[in-house]
Kinemage of the C-alpha trace (Angstrom):
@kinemage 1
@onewidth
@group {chain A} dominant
@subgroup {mainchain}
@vectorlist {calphas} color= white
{ca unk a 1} P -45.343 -38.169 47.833
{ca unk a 2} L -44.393 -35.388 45.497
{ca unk a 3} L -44.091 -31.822 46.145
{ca unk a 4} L -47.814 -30.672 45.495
{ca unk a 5} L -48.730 -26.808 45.713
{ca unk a 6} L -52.680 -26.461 45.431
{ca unk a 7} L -55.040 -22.820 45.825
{ca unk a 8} L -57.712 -23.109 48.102
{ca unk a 9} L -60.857 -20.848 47.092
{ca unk a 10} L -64.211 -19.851 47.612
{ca unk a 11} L -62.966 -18.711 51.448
{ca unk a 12} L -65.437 -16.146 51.179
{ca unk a 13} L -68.260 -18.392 51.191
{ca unk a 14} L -67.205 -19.488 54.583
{ca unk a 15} L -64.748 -17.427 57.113
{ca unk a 16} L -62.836 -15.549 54.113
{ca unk a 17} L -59.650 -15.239 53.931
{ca unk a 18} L -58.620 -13.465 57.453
{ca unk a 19} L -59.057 -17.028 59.148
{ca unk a 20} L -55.639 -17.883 57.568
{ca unk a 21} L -51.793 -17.683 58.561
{ca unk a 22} L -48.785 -19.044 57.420
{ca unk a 23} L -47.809 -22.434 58.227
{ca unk a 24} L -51.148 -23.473 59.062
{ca unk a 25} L -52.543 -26.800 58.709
{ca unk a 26} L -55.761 -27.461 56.699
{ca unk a 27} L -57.242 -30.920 56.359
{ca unk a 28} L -58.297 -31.466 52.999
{ca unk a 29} L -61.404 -34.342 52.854
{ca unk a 30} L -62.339 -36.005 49.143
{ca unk a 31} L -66.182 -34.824 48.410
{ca unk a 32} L -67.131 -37.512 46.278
{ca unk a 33} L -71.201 -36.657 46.450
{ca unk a 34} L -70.625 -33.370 45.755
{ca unk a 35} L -73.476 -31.869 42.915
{ca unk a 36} L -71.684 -29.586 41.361
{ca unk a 37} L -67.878 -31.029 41.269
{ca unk a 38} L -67.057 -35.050 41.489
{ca unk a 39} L -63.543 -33.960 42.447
{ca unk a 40} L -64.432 -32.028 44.958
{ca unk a 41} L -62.008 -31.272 47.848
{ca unk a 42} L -63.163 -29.344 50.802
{ca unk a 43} L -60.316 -27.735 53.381
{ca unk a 44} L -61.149 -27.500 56.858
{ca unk a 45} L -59.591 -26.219 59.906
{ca unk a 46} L -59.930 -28.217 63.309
{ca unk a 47} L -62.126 -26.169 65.460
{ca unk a 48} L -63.733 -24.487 62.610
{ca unk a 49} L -64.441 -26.706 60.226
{ca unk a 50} L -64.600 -26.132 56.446
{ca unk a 51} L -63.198 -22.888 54.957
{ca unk a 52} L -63.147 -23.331 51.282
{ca unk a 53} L -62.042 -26.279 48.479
{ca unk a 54} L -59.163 -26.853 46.540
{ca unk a 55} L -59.751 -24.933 42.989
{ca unk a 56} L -60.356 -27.162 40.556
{ca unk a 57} L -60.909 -24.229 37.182
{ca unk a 58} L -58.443 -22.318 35.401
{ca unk a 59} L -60.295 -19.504 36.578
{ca unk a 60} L -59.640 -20.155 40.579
{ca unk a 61} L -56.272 -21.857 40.246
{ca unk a 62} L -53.543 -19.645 40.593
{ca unk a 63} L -50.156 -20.049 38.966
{ca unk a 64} L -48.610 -23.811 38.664
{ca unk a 65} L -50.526 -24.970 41.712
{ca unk a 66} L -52.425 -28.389 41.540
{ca unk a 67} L -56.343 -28.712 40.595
{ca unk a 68} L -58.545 -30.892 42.672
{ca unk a 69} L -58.534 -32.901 39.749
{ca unk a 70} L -55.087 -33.324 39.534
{ca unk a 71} L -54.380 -34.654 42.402
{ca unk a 72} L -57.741 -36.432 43.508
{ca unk a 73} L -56.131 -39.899 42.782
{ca unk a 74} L -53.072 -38.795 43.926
{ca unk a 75} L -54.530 -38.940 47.430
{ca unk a 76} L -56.367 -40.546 49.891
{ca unk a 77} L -59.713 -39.745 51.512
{ca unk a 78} L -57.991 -37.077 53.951
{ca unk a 79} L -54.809 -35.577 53.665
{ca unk a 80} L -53.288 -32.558 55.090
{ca unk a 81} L -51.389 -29.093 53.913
{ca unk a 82} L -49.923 -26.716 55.206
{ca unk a 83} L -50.592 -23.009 54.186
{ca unk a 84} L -47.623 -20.981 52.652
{ca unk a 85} L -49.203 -18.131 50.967
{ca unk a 86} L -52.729 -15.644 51.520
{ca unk a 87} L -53.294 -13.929 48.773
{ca unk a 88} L -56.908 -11.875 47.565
{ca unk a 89} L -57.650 -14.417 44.930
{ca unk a 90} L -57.020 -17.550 47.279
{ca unk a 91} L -54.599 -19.501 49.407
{ca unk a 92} L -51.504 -20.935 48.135
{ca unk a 93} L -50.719 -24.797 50.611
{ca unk a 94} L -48.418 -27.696 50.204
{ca unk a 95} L -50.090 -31.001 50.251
{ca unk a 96} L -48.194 -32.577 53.189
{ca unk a 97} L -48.051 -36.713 53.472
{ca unk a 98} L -50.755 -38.713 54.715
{ca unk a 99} L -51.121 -39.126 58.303
């Protein structure tokens, strides 16, 4: 698989943002009955459960990371990533390879 850097946003819906720390791993789950996205892609942490989804607007996405969209066929039902960034606006992961 590619190198694939995604933003994961809306934290503050959930736990915000102080939940996360570098090198972290997130499981990200497809969210195919979602109402308000079809691409939907929640991120969860094991323990806690979800924390936010992968952006999936030029508005949420932050630099040259990857929309939901983008990489929604790109993966399978659950993949994982590992957090590299934490920034105000969002957190900045690297889609690791299935497991």
């Amino acid at each position: 698989m590619k190198k694939m850097w995604i933003t994961i946003t809306g934290c503050n819906h959930y736990m915000g943002y102080g939940v996360f720390r570098r090198k972290m791993e997130l499981a990200l789950r497809k969210e195919p009955d979602n109402e308000f996205d079809k691409e939907a892609i929640r991120a969860e942490l094991p323990g806690i459960g979800k924390v936010g989804y992968v952006a999936n607007s030029p508005h949420t996405v932050l630099g040259d990371t990857c929309s939901a969209g983008r990489i929604y066929d790109k993966i399978g039902k659950k993949v994982h990533a590992k957090v590299e960034l934490i920034t105000e606006r969002g957190v900045i992961a690297r889609v690791q390879r299935e497991k």
